[in-house]
C-alpha positions as CSV (number, residue, x, y, z in Angstrom):
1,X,42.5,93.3,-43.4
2,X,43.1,91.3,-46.3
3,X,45.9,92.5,-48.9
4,X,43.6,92.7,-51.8
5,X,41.5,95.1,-48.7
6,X,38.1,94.8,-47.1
7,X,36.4,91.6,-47.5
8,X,32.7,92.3,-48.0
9,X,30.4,90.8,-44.9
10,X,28.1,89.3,-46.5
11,X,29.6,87.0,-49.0
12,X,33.8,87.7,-48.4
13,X,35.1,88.5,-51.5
14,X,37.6,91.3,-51.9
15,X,36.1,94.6,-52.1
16,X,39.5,96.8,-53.0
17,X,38.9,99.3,-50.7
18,X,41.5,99.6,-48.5
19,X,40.9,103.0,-46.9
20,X,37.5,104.4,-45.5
21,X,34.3,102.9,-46.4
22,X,32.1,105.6,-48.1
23,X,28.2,105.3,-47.8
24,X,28.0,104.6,-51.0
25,X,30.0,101.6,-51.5
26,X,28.8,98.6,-52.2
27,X,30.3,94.8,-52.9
28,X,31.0,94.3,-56.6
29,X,29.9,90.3,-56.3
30,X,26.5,90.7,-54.5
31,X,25.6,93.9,-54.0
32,X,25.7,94.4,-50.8
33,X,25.7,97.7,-49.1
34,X,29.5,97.6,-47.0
35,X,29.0,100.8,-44.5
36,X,26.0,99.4,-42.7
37,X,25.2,97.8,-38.9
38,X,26.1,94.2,-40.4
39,X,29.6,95.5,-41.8
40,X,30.7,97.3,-38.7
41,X,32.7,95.8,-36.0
42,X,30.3,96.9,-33.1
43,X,27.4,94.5,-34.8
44,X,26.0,92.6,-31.8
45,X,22.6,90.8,-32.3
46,X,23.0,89.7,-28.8
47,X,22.7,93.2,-27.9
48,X,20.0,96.1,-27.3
49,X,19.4,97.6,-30.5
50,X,22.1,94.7,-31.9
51,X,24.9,97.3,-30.8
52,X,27.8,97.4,-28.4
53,X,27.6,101.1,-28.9
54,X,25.2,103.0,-26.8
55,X,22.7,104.3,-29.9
56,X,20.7,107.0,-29.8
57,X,17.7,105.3,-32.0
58,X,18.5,102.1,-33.4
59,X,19.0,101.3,-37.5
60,X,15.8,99.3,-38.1
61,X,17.3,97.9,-41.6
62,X,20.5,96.5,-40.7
63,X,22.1,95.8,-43.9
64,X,21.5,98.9,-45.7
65,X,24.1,101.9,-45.3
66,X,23.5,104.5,-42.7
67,X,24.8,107.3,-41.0
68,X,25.8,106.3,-38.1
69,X,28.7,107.9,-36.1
70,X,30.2,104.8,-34.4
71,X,31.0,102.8,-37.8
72,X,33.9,101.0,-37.8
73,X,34.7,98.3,-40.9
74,X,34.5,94.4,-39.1
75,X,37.0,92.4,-40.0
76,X,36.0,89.8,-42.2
77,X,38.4,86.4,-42.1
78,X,38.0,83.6,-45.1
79,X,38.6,80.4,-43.9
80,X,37.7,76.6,-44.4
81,X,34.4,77.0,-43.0
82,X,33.3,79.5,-45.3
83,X,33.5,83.5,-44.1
84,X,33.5,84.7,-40.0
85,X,34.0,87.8,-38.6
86,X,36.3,89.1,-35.8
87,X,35.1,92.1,-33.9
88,X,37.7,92.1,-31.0
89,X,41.1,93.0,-30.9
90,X,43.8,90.5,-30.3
91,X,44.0,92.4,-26.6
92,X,40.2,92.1,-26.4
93,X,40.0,88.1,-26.9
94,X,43.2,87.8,-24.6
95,X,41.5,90.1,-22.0
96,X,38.3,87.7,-22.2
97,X,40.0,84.3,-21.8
98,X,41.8,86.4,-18.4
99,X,38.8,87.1,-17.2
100,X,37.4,83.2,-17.2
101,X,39.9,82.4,-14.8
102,X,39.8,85.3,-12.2
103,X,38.2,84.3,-8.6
């Protein structure tokens, strides 16, 4: 996490929060909604229900906020391509280079 705290997800300017997203916050710059499928770091659009956690019923709207028990803030990174995200750990990327290798 940045030092001036959560970058938002949708547009990567600091937010200033620096503790635990609340439902209700929002990015100052655009607006967007922070605790929501598309600001949480088990957003996978490659998965069922564009999760990596095992959901119940699936958020149709994924940029609006929600209540759903697995959120966890994504790490947003600014860089010279504009904004990514980094949903694995440092151990999770290392574990998956390992595992190209393996017989």
């Amino acid at each position: 996490m940045a030092a001036d705290g959560l970058l938002c997800w949708n547009c990567g300017k600091p937010t200033g929060i620096t503790g635990r997203v609340a439902r209700s916050d929002s990015c100052e710059s655009c607006l967007a909604d922070l605790r929501c499928c598309r600001g949480c770091r088990h957003f996978d659009p490659t998965r069922r229900a564009q999760c990596r956690e095992t959901v119940e019923a699936p958020i149709k709207d994924k940029e609006k906020n929600n209540f759903c028990d697995f959120f966890q803030m994504r790490n947003v990174i600014k860089g010279p391509g504009g904004i990514s995200t980094q949903t694995d750990s440092k151990d999770d990327r290392r574990k998956g280079f390992d595992d190209l290798f393996e017989d």
